[in-house]
C-alpha positions as CSV (number, residue, x, y, z in Angstrom):
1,X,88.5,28.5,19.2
2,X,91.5,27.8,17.1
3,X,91.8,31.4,15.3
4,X,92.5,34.8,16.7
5,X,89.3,36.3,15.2
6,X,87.1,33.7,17.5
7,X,89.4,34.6,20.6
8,X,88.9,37.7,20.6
9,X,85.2,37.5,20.3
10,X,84.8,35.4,22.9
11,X,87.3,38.1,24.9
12,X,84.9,41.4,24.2
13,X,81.5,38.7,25.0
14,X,83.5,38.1,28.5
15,X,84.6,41.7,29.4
16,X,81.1,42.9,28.5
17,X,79.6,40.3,30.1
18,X,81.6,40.1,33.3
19,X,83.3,43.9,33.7
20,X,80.6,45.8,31.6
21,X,83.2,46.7,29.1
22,X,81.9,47.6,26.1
23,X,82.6,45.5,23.3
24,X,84.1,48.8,20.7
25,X,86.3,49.3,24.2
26,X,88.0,46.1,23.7
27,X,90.4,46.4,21.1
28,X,93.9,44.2,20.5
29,X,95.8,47.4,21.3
30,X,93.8,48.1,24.9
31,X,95.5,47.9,27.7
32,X,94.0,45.9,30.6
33,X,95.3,48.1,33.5
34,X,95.5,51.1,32.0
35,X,92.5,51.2,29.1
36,X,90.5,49.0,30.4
37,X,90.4,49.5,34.5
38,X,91.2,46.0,35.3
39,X,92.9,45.0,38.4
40,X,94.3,41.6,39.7
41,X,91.1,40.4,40.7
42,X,89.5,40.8,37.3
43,X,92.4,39.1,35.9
44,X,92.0,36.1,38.3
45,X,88.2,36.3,36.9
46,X,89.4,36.4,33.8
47,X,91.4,33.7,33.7
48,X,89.0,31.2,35.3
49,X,86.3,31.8,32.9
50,X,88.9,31.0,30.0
51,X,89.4,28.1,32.0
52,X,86.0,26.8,31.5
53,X,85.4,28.2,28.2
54,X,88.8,26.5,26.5
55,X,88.7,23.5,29.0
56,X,92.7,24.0,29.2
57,X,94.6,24.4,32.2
58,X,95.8,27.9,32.1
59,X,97.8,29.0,35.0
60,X,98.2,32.9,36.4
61,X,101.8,32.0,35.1
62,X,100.6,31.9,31.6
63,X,99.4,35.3,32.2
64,X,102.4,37.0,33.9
65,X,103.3,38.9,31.1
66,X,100.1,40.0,29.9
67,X,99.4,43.4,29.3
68,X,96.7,43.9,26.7
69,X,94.1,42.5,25.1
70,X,96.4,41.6,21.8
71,X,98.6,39.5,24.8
72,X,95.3,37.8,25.9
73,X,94.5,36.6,22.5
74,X,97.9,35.0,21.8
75,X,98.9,33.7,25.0
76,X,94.7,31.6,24.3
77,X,95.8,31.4,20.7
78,X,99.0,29.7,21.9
79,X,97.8,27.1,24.4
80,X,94.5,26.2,22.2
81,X,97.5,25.3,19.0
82,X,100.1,23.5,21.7
């Protein structure tokens, strides 16, 4: 998982997966509140099944200013490259 392309395949697997999001739904641009219907609890979701997929610690902190999936993708890309 060290490129951008990979992240955000794993990204649309997990939202269709876990939030029935379809997969042409999940786009860099979409916004997770807004776009996508998420709310804090997916994002807590969310960020515990990076957590096992990456094998990082990622804290909610990590995610504070997350707002779409683009900010999902880069926040992983950055902690995967650190």
């Amino acid at each position: 998982m060290n490129n951008r392309d990979e992240i955000l395949t794993i990204i649309k697997n997990i939202m269709l997966e876990m939030f029935e999001i379809e997969e042409e739904q999940v786009t860099l641009d979409a916004r997770l509140y807004d776009d996508l219907d998420f709310d804090s609890i997916d994002a807590v979701d969310m960020i515990v099944k990076l957590k096992e997929i990456t094998g990082k610690d990622i804290k909610a902190g990590d995610f504070k200013s997350v707002r779409t999936v683009g900010d999902i993708v880069e926040t992983i890309f950055t902690l995967m490259n650190a």
